[in-house]
C-alpha positions as CSV (number, residue, x, y, z in Angstrom):
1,X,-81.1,24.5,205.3
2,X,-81.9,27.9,204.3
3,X,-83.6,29.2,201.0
4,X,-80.4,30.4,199.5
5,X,-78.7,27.2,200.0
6,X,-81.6,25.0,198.9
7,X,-81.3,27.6,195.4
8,X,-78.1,27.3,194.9
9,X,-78.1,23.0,195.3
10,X,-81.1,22.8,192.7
11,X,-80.6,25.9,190.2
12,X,-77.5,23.5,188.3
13,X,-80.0,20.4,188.3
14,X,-82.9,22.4,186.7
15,X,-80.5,24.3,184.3
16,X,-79.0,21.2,182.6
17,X,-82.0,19.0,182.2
18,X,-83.4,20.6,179.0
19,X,-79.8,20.3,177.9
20,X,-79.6,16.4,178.6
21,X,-83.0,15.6,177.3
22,X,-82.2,17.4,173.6
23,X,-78.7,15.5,173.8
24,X,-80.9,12.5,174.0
25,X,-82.9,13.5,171.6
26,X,-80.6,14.7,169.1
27,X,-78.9,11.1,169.5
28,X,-82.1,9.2,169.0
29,X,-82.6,10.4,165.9
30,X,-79.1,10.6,164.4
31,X,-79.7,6.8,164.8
32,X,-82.9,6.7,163.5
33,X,-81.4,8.7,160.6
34,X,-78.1,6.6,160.5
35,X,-80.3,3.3,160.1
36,X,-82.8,4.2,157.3
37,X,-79.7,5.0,155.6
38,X,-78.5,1.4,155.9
39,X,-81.5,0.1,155.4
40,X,-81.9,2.0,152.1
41,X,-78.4,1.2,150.8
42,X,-78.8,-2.6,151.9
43,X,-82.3,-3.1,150.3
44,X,-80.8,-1.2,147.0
45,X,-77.1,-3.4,146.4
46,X,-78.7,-6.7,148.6
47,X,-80.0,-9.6,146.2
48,X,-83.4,-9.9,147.4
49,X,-85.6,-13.4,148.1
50,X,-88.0,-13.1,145.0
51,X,-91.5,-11.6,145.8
52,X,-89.8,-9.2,148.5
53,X,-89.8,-5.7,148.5
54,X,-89.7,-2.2,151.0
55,X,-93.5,-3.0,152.2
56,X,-92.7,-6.9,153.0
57,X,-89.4,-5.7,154.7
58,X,-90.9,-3.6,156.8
59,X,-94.4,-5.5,157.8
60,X,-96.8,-3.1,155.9
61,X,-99.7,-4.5,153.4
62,X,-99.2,-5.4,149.9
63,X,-101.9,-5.1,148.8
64,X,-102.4,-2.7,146.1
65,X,-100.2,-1.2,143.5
66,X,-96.5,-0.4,144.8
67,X,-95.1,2.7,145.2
68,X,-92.0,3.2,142.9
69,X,-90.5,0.3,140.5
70,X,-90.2,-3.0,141.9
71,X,-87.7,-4.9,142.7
72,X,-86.2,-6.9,140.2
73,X,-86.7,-10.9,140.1
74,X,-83.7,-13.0,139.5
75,X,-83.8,-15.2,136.5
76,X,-82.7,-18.8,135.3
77,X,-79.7,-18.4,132.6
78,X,-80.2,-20.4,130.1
79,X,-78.3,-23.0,131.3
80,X,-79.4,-24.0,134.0
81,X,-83.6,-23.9,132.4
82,X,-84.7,-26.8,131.7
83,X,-86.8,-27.4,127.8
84,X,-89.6,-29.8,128.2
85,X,-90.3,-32.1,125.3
86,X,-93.3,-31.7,123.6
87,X,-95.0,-35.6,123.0
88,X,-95.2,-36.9,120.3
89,X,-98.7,-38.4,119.6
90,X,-99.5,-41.2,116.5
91,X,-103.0,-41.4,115.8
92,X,-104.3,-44.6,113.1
93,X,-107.7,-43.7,111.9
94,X,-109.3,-46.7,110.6
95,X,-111.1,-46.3,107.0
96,X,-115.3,-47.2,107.0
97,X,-116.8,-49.3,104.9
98,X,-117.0,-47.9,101.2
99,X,-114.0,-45.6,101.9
100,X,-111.1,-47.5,100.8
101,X,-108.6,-45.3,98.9
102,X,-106.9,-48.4,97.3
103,X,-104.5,-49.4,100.7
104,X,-105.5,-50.6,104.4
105,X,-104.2,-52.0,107.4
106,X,-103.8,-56.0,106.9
107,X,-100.0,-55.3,107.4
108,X,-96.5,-53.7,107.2
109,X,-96.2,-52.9,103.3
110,X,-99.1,-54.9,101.8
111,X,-101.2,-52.3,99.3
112,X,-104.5,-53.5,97.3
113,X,-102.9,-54.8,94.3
114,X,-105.7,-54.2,92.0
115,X,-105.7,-50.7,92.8
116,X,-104.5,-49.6,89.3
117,X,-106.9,-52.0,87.4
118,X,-110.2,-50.1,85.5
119,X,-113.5,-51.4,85.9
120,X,-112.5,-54.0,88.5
121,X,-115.7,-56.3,88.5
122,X,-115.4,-59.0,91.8
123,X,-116.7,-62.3,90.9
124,X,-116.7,-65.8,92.2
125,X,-114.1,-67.6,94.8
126,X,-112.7,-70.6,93.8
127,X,-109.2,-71.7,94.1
128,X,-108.1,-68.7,94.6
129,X,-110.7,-65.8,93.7
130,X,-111.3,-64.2,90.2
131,X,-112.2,-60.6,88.7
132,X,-113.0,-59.3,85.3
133,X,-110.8,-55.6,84.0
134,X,-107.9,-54.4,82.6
135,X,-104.8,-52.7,83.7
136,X,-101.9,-52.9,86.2
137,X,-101.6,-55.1,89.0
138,X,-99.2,-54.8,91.8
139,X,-97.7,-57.3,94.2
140,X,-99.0,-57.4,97.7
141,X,-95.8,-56.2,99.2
142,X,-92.2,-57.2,99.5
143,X,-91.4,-60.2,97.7
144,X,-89.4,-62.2,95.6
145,X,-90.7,-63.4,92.1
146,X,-90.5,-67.6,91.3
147,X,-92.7,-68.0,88.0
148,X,-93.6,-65.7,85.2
149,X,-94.6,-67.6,82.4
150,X,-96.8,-66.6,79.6
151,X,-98.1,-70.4,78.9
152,X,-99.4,-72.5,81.9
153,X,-102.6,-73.9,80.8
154,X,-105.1,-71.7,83.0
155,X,-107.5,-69.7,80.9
156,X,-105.8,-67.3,79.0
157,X,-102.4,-68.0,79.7
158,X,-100.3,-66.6,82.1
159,X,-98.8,-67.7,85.7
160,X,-97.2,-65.7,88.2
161,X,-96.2,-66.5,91.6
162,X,-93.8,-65.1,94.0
163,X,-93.1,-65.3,97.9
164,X,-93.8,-62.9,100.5
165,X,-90.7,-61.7,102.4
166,X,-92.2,-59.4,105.1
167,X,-95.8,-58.7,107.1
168,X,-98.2,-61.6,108.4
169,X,-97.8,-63.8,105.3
170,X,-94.0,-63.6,105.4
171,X,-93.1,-67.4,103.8
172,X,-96.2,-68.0,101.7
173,X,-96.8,-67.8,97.9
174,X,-99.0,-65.7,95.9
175,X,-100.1,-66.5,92.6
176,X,-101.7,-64.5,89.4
177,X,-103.2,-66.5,86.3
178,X,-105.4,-65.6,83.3
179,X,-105.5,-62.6,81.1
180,X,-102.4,-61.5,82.5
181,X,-99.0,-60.3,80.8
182,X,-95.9,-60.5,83.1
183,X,-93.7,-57.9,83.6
184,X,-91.2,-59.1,85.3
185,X,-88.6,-62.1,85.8
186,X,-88.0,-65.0,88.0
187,X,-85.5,-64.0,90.7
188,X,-86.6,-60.4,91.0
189,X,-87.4,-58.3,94.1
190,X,-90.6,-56.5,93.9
191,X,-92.3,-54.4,96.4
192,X,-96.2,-53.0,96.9
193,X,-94.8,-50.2,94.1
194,X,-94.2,-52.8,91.7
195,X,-96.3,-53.9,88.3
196,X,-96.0,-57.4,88.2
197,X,-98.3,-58.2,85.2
198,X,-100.8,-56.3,82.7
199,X,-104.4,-57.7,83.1
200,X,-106.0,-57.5,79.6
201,X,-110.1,-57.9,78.8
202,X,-109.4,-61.7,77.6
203,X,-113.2,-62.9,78.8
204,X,-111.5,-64.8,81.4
205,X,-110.6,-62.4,83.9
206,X,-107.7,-63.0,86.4
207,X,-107.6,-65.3,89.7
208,X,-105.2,-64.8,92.0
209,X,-104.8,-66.7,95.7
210,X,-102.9,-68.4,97.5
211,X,-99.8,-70.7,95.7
212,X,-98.2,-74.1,96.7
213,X,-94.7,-73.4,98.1
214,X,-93.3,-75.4,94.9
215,X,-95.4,-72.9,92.7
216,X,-96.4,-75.4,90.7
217,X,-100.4,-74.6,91.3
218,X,-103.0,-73.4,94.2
219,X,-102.6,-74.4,97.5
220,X,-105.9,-75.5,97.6
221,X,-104.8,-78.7,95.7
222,X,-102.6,-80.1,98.4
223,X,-104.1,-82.5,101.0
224,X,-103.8,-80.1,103.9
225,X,-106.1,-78.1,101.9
226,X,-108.6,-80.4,101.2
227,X,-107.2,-81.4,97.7
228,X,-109.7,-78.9,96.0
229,X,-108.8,-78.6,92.2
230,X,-110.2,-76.5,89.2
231,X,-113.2,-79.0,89.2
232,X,-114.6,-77.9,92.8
233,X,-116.9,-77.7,95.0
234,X,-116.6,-73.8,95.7
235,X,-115.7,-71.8,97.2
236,X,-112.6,-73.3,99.1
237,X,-111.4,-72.1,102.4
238,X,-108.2,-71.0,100.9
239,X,-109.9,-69.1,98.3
240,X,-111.9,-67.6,101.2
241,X,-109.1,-66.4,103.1
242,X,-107.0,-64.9,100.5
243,X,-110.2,-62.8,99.4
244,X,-110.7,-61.5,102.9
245,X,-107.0,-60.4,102.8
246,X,-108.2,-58.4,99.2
247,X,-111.3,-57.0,101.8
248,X,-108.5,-55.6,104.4
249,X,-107.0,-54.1,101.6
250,X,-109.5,-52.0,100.2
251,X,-110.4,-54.9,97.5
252,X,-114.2,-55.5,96.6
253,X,-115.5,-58.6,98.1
254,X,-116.3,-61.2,96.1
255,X,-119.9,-62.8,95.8
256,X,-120.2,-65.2,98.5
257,X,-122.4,-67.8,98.4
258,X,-124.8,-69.2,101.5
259,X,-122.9,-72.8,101.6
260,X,-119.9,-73.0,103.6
261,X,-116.5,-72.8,102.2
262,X,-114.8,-76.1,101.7
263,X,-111.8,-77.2,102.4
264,X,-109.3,-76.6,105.5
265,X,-106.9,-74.2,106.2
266,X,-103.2,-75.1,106.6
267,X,-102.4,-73.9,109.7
268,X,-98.9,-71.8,108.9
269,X,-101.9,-68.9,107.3
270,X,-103.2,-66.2,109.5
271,X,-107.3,-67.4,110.4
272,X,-108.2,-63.7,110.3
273,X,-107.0,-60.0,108.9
């Protein structure tokens, strides 16, 4: 081949490659260009995965403040979020020793009945137990009143009972003797917000315990009880018990003696408060 024909079979090839590779080139980034645009318009109209934005799409660190607004985060409606209930938390906190305000915890409904009286002065146990005063006295708690006469022969007149209807000592009869004025009538419903009697400064004081279930007199009288009547020995166990359900309630306790208390102690009453 000679040199013309060997110029003439290359000069085409050498002319058109610049041509080709800017053709390539131009093509390249048209594409380039035509996918950023997509990208862009994807990443701006596209819901998101929460916590993903331009840097995590495209591998780079996040580390650092972003550039530009970020994305937003999509958000529970109202319907569908769940409200947590707070709980609900009772706390009892048990009165000390020489802080009773006039209540306590012996059970459902049963206040200190001698809460209202002035110059409450404890003193001995006995049938039932007895304190010197003057003023209101309450019932225990709910109840139902059986006696309340002005005349029964104690000292000083006056004998109430009536019968628990709710609590520990639901079924058992309370009585209230001496120095005391009823104020209310047989067949009545009374509650721990109820005046049942008027103690007056009569030099006997009032006793008040634990009744027979005819009403009739302590329960410290019957056989089961050890048949303990007004002549002794003292103190009885019924008398005993009664006062320590006065102690639960906030109720000074009475002068106890060394001896043990005599008597027993029918088993339908609670041993302890």
């Amino acid at each position: 081949m000679d040199e013309a024909t060997w110029h003439r079979k290359r000069s085409p090839v050498r002319q058109n490659r610049p041509a080709r590779v800017a053709a390539v080139a131009f093509t390249g980034l048209a594409a380039l260009v035509c996918g950023w645009v997509a990208m862009a318009t994807w990443m701006g109209g596209a819901p998101q995965p929460a916590g993903l934005d331009q840097a995590d799409v495209f591998g780079l660190p996040t580390t650092g403040a972003h550039q530009g607004p970020a994305s937003p985060r999509p958000t529970a409606s109202r319907s569908t979020q769940t409200t947590q209930q707070p709980k609900i938390v009772r706390i009892h906190v048990a009165s000390r020793p020489g802080q009773h305000q006039g209540s306590g915890p012996a059970g459902p409904g049963y206040l200190n009945p001698l809460r209202g009286v002035s110059g409450l002065v404890p003193e001995r146990i006995d049938e039932g137990v007895d304190f010197g005063g003057s003023g209101p006295v309450y019932a225990l708690g709910d109840a139902v009143i059986t006696n309340a006469g002005e005349n029964s022969g104690w000292p000083g007149g006056g004998w109430i009972t009536y019968q628990l209807t709710d609590g520990p000592a639901a079924g058992l009869m309370v009585y209230l003797a001496e120095d005391v004025t009823p104020t209310i009538a047989v067949g009545q419903h009374v509650s721990s917000s109820t005046v049942i009697a008027n103690m007056f400064a009569g030099g006997d004081g009032i006793e008040t315990g634990w009744a027979q279930p005819t009403g009739v007199s302590a329960e410290s009288e019957l056989p089961e009880a050890g048949g303990i009547g007004g002549g002794g020995p003292f103190p009885t166990r019924v008398g005993a018990n009664f006062d320590e359900l006065l102690q639960a309630l906030g109720v000074p306790a009475a002068p106890t003696p060394l001896e043990p208390a005599y008597g027993t102690l029918p088993a339908n009453y609670p041993a302890s408060w």
